[in-house]
MDAnalysis code that builds the backbone (N, CA, C; Angstrom):
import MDAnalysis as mda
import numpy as np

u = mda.Universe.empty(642, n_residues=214, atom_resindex=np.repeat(np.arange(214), 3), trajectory=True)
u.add_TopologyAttr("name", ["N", "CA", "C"] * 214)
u.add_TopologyAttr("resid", np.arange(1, 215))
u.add_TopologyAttr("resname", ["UNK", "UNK", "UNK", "UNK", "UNK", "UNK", "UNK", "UNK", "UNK", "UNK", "UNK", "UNK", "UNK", "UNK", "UNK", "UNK", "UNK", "UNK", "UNK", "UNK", "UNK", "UNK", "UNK", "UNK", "UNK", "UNK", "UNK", "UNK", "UNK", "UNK", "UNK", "UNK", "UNK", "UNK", "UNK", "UNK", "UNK", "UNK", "UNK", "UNK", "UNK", "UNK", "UNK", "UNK", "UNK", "UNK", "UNK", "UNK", "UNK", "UNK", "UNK", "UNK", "UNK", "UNK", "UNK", "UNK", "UNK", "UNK", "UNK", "UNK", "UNK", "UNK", "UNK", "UNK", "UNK", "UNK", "UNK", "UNK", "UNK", "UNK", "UNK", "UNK", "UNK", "UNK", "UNK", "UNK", "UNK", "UNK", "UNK", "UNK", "UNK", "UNK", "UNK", "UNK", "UNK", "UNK", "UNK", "UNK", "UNK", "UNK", "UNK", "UNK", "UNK", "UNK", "UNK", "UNK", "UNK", "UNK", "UNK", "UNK", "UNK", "UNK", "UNK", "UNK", "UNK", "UNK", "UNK", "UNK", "UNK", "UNK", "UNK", "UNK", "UNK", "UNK", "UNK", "UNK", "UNK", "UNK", "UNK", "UNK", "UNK", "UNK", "UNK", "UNK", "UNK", "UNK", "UNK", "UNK", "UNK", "UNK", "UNK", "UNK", "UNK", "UNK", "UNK", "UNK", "UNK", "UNK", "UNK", "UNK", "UNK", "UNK", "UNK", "UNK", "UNK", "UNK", "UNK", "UNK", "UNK", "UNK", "UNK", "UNK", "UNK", "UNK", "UNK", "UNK", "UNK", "UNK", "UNK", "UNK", "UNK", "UNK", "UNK", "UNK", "UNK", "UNK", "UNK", "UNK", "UNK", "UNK", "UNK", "UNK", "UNK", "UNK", "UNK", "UNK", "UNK", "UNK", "UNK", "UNK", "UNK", "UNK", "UNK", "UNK", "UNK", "UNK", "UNK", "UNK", "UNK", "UNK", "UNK", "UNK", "UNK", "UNK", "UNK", "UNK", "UNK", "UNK", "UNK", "UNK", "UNK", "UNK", "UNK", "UNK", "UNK", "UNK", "UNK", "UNK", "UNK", "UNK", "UNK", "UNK", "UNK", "UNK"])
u.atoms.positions = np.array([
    [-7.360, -1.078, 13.501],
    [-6.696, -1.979, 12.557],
    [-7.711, -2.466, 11.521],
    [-7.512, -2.517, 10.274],
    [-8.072, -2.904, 9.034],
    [-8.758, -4.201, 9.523],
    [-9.788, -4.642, 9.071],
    [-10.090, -6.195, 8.926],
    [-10.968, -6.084, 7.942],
    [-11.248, -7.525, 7.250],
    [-11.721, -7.630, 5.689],
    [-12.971, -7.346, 5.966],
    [-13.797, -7.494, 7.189],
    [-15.015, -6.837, 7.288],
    [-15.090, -5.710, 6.180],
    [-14.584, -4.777, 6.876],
    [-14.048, -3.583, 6.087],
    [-14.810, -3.205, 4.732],
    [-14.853, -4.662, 3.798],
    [-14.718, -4.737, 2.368],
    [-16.086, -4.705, 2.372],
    [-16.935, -5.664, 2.628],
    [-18.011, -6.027, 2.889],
    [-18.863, -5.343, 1.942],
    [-19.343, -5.571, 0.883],
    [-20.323, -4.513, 0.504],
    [-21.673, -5.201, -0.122],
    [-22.147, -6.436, 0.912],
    [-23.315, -6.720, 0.944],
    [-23.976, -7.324, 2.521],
    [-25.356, -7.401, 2.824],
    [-25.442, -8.161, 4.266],
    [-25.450, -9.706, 3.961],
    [-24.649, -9.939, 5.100],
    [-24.519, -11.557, 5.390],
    [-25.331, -11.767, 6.169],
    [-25.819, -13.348, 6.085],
    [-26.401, -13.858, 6.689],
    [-26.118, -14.400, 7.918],
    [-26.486, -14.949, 8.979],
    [-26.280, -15.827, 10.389],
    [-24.775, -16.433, 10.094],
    [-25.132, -17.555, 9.395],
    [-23.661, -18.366, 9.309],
    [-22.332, -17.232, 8.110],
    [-22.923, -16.346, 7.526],
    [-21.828, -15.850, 6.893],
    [-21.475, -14.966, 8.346],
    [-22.130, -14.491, 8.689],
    [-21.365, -13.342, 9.982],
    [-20.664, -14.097, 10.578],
    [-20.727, -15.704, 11.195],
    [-20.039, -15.968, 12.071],
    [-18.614, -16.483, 11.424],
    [-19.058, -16.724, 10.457],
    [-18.071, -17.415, 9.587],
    [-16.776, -16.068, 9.400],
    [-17.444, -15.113, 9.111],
    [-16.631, -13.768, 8.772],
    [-15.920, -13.212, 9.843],
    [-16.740, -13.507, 11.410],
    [-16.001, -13.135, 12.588],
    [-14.809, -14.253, 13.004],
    [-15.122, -15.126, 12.719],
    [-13.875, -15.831, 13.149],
    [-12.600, -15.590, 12.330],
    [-12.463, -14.920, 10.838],
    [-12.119, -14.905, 9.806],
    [-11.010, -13.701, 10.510],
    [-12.266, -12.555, 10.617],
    [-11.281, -11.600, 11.141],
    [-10.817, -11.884, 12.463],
    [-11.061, -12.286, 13.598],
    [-10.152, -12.572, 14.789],
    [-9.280, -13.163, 14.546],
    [-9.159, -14.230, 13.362],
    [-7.229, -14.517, 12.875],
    [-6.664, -13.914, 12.300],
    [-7.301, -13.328, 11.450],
    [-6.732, -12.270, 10.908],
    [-6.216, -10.976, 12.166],
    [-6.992, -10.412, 12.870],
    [-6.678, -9.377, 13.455],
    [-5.454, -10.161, 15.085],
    [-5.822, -11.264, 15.083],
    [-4.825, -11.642, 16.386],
    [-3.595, -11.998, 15.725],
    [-2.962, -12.613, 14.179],
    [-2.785, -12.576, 13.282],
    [-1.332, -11.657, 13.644],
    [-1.748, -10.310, 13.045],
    [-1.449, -9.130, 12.904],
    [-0.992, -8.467, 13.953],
    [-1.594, -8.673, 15.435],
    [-0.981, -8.265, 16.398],
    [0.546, -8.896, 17.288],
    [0.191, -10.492, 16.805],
    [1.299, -11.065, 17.475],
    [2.429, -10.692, 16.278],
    [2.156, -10.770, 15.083],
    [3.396, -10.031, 14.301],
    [4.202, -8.716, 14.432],
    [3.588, -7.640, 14.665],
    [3.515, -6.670, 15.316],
    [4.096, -6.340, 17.055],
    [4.149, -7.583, 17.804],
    [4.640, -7.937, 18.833],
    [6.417, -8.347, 18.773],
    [6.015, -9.668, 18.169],
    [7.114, -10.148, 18.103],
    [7.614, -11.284, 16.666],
    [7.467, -10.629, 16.056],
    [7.523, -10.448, 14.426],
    [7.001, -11.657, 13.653],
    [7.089, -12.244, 12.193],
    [6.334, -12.611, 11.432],
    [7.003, -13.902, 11.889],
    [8.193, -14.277, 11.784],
    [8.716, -15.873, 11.680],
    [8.941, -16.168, 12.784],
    [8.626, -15.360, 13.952],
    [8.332, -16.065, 15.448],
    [7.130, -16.114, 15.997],
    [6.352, -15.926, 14.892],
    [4.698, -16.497, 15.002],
    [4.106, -17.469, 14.817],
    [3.815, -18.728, 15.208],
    [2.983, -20.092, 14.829],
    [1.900, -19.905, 14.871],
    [1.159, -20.769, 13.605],
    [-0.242, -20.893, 13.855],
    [-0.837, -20.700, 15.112],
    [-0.120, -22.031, 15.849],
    [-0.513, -22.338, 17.409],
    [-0.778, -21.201, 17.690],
    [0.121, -19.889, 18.107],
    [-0.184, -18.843, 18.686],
    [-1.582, -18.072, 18.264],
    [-1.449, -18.044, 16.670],
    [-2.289, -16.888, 16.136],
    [-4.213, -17.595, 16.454],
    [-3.644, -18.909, 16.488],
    [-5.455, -19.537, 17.027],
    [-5.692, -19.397, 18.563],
    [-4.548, -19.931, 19.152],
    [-5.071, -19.619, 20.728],
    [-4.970, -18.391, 21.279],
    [-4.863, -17.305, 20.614],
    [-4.761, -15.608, 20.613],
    [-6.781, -15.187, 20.138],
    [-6.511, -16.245, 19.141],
    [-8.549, -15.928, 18.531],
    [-9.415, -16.594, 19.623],
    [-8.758, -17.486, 20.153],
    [-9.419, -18.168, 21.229],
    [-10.438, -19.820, 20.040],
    [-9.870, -20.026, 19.325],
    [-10.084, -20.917, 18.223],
    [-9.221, -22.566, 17.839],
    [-9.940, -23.859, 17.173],
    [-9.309, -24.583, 17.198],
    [-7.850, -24.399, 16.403],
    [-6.666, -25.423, 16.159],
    [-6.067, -25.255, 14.881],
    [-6.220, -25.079, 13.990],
    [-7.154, -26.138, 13.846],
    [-7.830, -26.929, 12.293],
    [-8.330, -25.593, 12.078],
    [-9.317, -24.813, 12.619],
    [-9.833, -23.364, 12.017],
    [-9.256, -22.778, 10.979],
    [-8.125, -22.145, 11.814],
    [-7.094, -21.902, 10.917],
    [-7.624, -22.363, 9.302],
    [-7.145, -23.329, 8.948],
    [-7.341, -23.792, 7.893],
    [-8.246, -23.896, 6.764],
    [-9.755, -23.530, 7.712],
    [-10.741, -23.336, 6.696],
    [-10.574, -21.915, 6.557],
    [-9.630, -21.217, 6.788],
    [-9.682, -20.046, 6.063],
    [-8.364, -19.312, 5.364],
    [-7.379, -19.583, 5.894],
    [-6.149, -19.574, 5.189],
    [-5.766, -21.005, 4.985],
    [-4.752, -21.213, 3.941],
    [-3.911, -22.217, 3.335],
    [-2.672, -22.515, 4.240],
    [-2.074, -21.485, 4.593],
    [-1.000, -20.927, 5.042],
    [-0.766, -19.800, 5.493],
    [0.217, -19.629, 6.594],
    [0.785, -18.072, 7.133],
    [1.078, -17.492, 6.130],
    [1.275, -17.488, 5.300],
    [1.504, -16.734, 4.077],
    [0.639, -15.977, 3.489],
    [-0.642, -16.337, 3.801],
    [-1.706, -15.901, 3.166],
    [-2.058, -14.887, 3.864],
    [-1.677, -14.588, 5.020],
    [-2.159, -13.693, 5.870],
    [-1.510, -12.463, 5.332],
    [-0.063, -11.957, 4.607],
    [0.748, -11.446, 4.309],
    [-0.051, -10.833, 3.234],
    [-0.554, -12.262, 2.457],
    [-0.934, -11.378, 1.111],
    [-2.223, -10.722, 1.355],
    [-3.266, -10.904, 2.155],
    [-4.210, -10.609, 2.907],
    [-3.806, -9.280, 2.824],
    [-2.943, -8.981, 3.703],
    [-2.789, -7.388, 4.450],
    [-2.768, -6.926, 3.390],
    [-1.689, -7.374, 2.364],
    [-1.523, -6.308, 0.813],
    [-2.913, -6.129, -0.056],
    [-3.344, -7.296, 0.115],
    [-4.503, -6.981, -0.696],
    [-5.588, -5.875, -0.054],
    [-5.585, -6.178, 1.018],
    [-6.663, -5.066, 1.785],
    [-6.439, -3.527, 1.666],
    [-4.923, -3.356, 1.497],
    [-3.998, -2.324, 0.897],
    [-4.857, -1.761, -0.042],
    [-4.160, -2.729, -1.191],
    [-4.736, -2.406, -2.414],
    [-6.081, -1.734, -2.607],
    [-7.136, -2.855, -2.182],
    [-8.509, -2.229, -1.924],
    [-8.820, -0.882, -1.980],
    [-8.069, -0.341, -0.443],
    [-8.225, 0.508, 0.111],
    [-7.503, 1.965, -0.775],
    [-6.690, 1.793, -1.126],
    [-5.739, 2.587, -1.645],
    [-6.497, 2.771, -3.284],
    [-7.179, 1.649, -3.974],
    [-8.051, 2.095, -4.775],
    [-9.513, 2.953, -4.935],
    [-9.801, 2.769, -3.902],
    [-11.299, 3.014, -3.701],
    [-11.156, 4.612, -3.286],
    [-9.736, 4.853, -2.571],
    [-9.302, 6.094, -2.149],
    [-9.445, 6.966, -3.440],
    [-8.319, 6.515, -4.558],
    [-7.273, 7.096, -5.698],
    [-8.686, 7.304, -6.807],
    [-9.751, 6.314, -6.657],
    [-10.807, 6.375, -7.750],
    [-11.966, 7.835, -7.329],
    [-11.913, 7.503, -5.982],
    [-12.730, 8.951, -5.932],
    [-11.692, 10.597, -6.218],
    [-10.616, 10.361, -5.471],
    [-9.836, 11.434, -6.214],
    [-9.737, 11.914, -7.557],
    [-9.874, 10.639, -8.537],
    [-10.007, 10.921, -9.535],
    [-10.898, 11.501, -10.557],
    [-12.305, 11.722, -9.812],
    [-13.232, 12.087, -9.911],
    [-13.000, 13.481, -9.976],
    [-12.319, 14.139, -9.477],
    [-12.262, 15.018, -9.342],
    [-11.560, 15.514, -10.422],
    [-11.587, 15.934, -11.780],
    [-10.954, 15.883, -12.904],
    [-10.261, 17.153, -12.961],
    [-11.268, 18.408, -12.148],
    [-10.149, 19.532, -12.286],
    [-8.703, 20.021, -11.779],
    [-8.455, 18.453, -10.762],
    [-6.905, 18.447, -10.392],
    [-6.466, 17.927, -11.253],
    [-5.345, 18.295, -11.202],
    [-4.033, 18.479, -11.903],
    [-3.217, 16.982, -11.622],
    [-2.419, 16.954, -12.298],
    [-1.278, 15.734, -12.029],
    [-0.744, 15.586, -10.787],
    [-0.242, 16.774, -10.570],
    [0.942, 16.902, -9.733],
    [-0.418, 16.744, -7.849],
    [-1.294, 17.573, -8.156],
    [-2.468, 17.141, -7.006],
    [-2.367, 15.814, -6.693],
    [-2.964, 15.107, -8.018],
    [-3.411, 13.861, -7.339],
    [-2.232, 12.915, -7.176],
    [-0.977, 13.192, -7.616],
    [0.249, 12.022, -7.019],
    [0.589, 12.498, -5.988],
    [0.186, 13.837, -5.343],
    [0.700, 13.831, -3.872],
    [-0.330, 13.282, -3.116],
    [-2.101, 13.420, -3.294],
    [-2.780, 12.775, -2.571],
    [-2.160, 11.176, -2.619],
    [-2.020, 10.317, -3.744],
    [-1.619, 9.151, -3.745],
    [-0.519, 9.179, -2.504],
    [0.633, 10.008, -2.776],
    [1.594, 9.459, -2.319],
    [1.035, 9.963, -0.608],
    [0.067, 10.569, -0.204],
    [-0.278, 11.104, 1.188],
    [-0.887, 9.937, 1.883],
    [-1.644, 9.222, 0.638],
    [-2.504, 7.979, 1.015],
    [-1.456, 7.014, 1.605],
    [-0.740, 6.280, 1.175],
    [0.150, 5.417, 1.349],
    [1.050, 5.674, 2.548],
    [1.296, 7.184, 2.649],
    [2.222, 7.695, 3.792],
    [1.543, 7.457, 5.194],
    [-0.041, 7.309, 5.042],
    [-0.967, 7.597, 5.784],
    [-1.498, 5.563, 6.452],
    [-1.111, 4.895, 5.656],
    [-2.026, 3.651, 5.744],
    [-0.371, 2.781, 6.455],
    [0.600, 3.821, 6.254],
    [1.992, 2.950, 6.848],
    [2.462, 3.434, 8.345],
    [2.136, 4.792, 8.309],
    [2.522, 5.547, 9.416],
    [1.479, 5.138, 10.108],
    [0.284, 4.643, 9.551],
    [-0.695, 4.188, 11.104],
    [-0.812, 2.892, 11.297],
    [-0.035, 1.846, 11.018],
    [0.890, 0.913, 11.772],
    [2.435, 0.854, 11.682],
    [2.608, 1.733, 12.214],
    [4.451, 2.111, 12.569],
    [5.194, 0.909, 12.968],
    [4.224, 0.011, 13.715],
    [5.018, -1.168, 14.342],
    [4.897, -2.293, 13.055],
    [4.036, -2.324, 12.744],
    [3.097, -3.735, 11.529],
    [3.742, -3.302, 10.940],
    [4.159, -2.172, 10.135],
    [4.362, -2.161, 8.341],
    [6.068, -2.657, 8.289],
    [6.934, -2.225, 8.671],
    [7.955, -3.017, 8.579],
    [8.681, -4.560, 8.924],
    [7.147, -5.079, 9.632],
    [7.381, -6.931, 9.512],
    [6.403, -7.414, 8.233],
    [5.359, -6.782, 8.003],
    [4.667, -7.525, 6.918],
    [5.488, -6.827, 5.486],
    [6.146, -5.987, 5.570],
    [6.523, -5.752, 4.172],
    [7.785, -6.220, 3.894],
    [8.557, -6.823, 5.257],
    [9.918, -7.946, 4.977],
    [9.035, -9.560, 4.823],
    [7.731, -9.473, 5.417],
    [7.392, -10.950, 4.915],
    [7.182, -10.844, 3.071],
    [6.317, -10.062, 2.980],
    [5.839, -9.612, 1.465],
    [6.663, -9.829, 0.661],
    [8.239, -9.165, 0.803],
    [9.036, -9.083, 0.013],
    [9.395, -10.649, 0.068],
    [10.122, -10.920, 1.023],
    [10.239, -12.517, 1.196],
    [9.489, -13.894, 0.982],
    [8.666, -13.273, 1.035],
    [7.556, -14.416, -0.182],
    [7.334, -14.252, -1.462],
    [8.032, -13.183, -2.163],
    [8.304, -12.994, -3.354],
    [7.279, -12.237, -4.054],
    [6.183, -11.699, -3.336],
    [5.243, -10.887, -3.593],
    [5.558, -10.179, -4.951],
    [6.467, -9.038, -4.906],
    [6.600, -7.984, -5.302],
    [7.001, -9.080, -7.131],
    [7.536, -10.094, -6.868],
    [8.113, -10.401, -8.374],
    [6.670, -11.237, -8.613],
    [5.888, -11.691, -8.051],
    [5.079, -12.552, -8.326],
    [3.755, -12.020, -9.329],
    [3.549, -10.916, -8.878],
    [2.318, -10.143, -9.226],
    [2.904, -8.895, -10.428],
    [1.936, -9.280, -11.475],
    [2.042, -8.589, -12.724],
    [2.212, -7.028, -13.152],
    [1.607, -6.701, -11.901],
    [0.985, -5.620, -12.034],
    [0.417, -5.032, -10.555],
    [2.011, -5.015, -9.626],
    [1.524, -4.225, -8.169],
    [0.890, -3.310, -7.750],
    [0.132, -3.274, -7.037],
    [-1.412, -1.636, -7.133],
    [-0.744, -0.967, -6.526],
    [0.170, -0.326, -6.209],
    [0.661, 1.277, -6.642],
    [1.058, 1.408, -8.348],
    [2.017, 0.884, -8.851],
    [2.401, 1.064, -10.269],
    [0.855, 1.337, -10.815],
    [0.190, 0.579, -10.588],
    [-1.395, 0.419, -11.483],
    [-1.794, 1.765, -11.292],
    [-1.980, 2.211, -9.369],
    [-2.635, 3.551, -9.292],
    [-2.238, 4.599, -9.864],
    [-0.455, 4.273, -10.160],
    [0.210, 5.589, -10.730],
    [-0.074, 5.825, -11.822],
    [-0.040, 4.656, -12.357],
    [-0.216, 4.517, -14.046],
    [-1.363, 5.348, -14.507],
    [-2.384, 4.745, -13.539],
    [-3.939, 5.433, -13.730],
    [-4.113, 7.431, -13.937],
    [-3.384, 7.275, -12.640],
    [-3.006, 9.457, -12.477],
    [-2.567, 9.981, -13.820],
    [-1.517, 9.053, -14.347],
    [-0.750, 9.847, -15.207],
    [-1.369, 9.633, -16.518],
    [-2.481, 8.619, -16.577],
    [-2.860, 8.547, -18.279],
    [-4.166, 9.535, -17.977],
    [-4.220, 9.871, -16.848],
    [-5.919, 10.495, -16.800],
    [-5.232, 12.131, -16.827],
    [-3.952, 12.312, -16.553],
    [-2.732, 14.231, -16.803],
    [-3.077, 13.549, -18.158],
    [-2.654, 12.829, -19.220],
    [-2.471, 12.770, -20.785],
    [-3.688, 13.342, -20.854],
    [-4.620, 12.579, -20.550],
    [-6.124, 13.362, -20.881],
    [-6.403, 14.540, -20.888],
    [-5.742, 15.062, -19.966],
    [-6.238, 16.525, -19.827],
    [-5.129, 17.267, -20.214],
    [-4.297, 17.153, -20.658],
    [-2.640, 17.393, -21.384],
    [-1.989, 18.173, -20.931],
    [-1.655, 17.923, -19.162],
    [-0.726, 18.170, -18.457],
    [0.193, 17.315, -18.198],
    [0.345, 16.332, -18.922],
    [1.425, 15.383, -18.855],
    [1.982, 15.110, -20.467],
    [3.086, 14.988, -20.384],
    [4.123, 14.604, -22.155],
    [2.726, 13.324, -22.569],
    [2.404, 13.671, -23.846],
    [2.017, 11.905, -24.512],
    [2.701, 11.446, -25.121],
    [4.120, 11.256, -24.920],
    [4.880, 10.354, -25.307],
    [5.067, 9.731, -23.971],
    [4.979, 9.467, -23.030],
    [5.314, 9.537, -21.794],
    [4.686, 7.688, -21.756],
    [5.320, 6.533, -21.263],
    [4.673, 5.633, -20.784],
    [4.080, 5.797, -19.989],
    [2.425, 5.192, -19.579],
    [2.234, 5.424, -18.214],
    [2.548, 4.773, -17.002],
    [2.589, 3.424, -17.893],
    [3.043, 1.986, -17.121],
    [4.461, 2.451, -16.773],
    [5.140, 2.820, -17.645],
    [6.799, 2.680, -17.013],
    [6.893, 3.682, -16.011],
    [6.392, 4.786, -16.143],
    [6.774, 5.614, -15.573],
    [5.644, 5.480, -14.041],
    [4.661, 4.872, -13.975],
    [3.991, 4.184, -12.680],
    [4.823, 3.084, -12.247],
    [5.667, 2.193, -12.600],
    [7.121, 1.663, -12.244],
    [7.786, 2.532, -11.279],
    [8.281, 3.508, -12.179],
    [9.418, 4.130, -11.486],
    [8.767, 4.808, -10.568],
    [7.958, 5.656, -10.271],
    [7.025, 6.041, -9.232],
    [7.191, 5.339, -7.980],
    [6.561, 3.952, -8.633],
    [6.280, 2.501, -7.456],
    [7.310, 2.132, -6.832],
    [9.006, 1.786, -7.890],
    [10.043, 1.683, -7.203],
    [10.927, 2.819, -6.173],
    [10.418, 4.060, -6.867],
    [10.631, 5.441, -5.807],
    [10.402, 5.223, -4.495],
    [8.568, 4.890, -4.823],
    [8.089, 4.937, -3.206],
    [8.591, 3.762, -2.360],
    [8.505, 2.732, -2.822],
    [8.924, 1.288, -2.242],
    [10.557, 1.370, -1.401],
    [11.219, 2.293, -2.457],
    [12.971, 2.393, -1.801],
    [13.023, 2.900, -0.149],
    [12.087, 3.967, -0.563],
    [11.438, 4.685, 0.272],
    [11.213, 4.512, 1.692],
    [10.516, 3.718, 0.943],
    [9.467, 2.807, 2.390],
    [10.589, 2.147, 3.167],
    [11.506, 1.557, 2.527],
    [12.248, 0.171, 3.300],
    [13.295, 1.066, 4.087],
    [13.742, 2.189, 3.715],
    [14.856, 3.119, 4.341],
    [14.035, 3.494, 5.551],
    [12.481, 3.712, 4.994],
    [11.884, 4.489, 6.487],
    [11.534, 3.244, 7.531],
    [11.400, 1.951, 7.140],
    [11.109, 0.812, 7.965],
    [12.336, 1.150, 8.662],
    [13.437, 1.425, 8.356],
    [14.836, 0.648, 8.964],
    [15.457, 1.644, 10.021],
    [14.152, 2.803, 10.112],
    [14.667, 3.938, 10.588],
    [13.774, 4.059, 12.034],
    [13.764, 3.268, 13.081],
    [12.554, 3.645, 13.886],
    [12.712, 4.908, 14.622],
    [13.342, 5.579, 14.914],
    [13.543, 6.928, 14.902],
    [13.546, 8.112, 14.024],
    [12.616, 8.347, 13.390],
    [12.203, 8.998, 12.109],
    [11.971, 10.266, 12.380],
    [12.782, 11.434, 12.058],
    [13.083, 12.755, 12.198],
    [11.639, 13.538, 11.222],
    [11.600, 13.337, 10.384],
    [10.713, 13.440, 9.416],
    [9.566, 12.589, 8.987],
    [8.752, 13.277, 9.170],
    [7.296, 12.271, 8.727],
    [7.398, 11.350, 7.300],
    [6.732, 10.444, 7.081],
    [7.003, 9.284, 5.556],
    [6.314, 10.252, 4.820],
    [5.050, 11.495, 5.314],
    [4.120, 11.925, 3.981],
    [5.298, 13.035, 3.292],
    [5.834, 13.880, 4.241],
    [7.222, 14.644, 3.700],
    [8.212, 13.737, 2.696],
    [8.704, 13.157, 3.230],
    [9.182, 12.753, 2.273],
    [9.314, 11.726, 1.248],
    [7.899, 10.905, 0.961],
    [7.255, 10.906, -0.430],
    [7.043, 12.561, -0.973],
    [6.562, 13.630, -0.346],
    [6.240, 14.887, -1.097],
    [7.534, 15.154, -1.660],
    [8.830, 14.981, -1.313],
    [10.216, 15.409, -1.423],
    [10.381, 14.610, -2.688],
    [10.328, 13.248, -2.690],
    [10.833, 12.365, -3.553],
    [9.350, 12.708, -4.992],
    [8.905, 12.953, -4.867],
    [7.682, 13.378, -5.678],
    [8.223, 14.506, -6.397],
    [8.573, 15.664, -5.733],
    [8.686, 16.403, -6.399],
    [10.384, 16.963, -7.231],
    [11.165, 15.858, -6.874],
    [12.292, 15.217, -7.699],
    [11.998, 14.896, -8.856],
    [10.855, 13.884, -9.034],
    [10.589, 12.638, -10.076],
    [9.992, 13.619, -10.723],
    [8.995, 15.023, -10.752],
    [8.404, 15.828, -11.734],
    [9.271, 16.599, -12.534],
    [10.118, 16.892, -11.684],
    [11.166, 18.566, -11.962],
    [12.180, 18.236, -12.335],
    [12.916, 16.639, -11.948],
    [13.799, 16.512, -11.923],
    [15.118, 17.307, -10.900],
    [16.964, 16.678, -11.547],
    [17.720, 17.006, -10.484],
    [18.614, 18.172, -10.993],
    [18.505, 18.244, -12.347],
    [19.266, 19.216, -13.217],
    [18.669, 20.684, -13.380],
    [19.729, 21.384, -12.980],
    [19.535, 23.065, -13.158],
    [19.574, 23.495, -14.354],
    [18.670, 24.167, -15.233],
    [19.258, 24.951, -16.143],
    [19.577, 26.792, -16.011],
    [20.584, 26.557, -16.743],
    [20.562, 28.387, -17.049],
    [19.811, 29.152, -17.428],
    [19.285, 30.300, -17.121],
    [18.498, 31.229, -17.628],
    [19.527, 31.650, -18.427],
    [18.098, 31.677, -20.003],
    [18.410, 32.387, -20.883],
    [18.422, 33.628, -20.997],
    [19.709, 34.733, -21.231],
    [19.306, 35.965, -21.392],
    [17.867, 36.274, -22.483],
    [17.323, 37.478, -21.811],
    [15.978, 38.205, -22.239],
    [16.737, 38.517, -23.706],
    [15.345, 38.500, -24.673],
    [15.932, 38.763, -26.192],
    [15.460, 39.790, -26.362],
    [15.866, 41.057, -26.885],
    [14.911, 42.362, -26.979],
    [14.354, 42.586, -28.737],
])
């Protein structure tokens, strides 16, 4: 399981380590009792005497249960950037490459909490996450893929990148909540983001072949 350790990209000192371990044991006991027995039948009470910690703790590090929610997303984000930026490095892929790695990433960071991702992403939504934030990091990552195809002019430049990293974002998101609701899942989530991916390129409309002109 993720913890903000994770992020870390300098050494702490004595009191920052301890400070950081207690940080993540609410965080990570947190996450498990949600995962148990879901987000709004979790109390503080529980998630501190699970860390083995006072109440008051709690507090010097979150505001609120709420924060823990946005926590997870943000660690998301992080992660899902740091992924999408080295992919991108890679300039001799193509469009269509790097939105399936994207969409493999995401398939990959949900399917490996099967139990977690469908209580923190009904808290998320329910705290208004999704309307709150300007600019949600998938739309951003998509946005990013598709202005870096303009660059290399495998993608329309008339093409928004922002809108069309929208519709991407709302693709995958529909997505997601059908596969939360499904705990018996016939088909893997990375299939079908690849399915719904390759809708959104090609589209749903057939055309006719034109007869050959001699």
């Amino acid at each position: 399981m993720t913890t903000e350790a994770d992020t870390a990209t300098r050494p702490l000192g004595r009191r920052e380590r301890s400070r950081q371990r207690v940080h993540d044991s609410l965080y990570t006991s947190a996450l498990e009792l949600f995962a148990e027995q879901g987000y709004e039948h979790t109390t503080i009470d529980q998630i501190t005497e699970r860390a083995d910690v006072a109440r008051g703790t709690f507090f010097n590090h979150f505001q609120r249960k709420e924060d823990l929610v946005t926590t997870w997303a943000k660690l998301r984000q992080e992660k899902l950037e740091a992924y999408m930026e080295s992919s991108l490095s890679h300039t001799e892929d193509g469009t269509t490459v790097q939105l399936e790695r994207c969409m493999l990433a995401l398939a990959e960071f949900n399917e490996a909490e099967r139990s977690l991702t469908p209580v923190m992403l009904t808290a998320w939504v329910k705290s208004g996450q999704p309307l709150q934030e300007e600019q949600e990091y998938a739309n951003h990552v998509f946005a990013q893929v598709i202005s870096a195809g303009q660059a290399r002019g495998d993608v329309a430049c008339d093409i928004d990148p922002l809108k069309a990293g929208s519709m991407l974002r709302d693709a995958y998101l529909g997505l997601l909540y059908r596969w939360c609701q499904s705990p018996e899942v016939e088909v893997p989530l990375h299939i079908e983001l690849r399915a719904l991916l390759r809708i959104v390129l090609t589209g749903i409309l057939s055309y006719p072949s034109r007869p050959a002109t001699g």
